[in-house]
N, C-alpha and C positions, 0 to 999 in steps of 0.2 A: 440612921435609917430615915426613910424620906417619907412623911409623912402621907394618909392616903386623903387624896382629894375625892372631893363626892362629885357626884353630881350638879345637884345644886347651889354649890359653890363659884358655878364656871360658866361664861355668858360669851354668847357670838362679841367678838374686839379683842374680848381680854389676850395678854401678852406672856407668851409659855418665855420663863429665866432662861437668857440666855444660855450657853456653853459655850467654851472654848478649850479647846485642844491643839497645844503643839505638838505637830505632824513631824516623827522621826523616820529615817527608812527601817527600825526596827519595828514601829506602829504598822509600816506599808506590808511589812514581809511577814509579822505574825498573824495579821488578818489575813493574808493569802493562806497561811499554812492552817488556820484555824480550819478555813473554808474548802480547804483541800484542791485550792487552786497552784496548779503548778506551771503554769505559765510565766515563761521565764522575763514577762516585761513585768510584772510586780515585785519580782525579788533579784536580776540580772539588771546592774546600773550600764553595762556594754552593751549590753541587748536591746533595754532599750532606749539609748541614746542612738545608737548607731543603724539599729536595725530597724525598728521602729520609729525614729525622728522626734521623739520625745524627750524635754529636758530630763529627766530620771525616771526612778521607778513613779508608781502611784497607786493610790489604791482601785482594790479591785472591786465590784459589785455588792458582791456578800458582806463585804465590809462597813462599806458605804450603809447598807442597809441595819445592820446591828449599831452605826452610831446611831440611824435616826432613832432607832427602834430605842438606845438607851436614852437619847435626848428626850424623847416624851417619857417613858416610865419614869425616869426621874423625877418630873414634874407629877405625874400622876399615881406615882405608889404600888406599893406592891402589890394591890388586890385587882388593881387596870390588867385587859387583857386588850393587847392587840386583836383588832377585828380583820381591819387592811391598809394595806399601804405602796401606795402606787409613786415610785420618782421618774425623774427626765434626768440624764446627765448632760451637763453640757461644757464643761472641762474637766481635767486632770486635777485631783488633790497630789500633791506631792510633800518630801520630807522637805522639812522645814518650813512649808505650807504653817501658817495659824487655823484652824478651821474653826470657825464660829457661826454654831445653828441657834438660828431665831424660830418665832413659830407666833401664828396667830389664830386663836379659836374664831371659825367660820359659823360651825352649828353646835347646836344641842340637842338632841331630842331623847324620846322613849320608846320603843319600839312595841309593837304591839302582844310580848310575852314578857315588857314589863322591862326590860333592860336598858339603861342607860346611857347614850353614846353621846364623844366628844369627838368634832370632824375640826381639823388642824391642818394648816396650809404649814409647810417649815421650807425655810431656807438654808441651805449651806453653802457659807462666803470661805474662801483659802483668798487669806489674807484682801486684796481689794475685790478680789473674782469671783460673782455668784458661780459656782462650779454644778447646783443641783436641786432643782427643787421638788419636792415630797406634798403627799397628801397623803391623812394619815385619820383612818377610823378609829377609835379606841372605847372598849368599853368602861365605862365607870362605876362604883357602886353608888345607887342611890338612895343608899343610908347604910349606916354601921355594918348591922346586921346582912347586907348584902355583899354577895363575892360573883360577882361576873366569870370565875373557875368555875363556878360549881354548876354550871350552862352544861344541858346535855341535850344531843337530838334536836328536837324541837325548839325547845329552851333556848339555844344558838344558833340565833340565824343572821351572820352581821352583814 
């Protein structure tokens, strides 16, 4: 279980652990189906080679988005709650792709109902290709005793 980071512990430079992930067309096609995408250039290798002009399938959006989102909670534990998270794509992940997300703490602040938030630039490279870069809000607890869930109404405003 991944330990929960605070607050306090985390400074605009610092360097979110890498990941890396080999990229199978089974990673490409159950993200599609998770996501309820049925588009047949994420899980059809004819379709979209041929039809589309793409060396194989790749992932699709929602996908892309639940790694960044596991790339940071990983780092940040289980009481982090995603605030927001905005990316650009700018190539294809594909199978046999390596995908490896980096990340760098930009800000830190506290908000003024007392909540603590960590702002994060991340990259994802498929193998030598930046393929997609993310910015990414996330709330933190700024001590034990706090849980960034238990936010309501007022209370969450990210």
């Amino acid at each position: 279980m991944t330990e929960q980071l605070l607050h306090g512990a985390v400074s605009a430079g610092d360097e979110v652990p890498p990941l890396e992930y080999e990229v199978s067309a089974t990673t490409v096609v159950l993200g599609a189906l998770a996501s309820r995408d049925w588009r047949p250039m994420h899980h059809d290798y004819d379709f979209a080679v041929n039809r589309n002009g793409t060396k194989d399938i790749f992932l699709n959006t929602p996908n892309q988005a639940a790694w960044f989102e596991r790339f940071v909670t990983d780092w940040t534990g289980p009481k982090a709650r995603l605030a927001r998270m905005t990316f650009r794509m700018s190539d294809s992940v594909y199978p046999k792709d390596t995908m490896r997300f980096t990340g760098t703490v930009t800000g830190t602040d506290v908000d003024a109902t007392g909540c603590g938030f960590v702002d994060i630039d991340v990259q994802l490279h498929a193998d030598d290709r930046l393929c997609t870069t993310c910015a990414v809000r996330i709330a933190v607890p700024l001590d034990e005793a706090d849980n960034p869930w238990a936010r309501r109404g007022e209370q969450w405003a990210p």
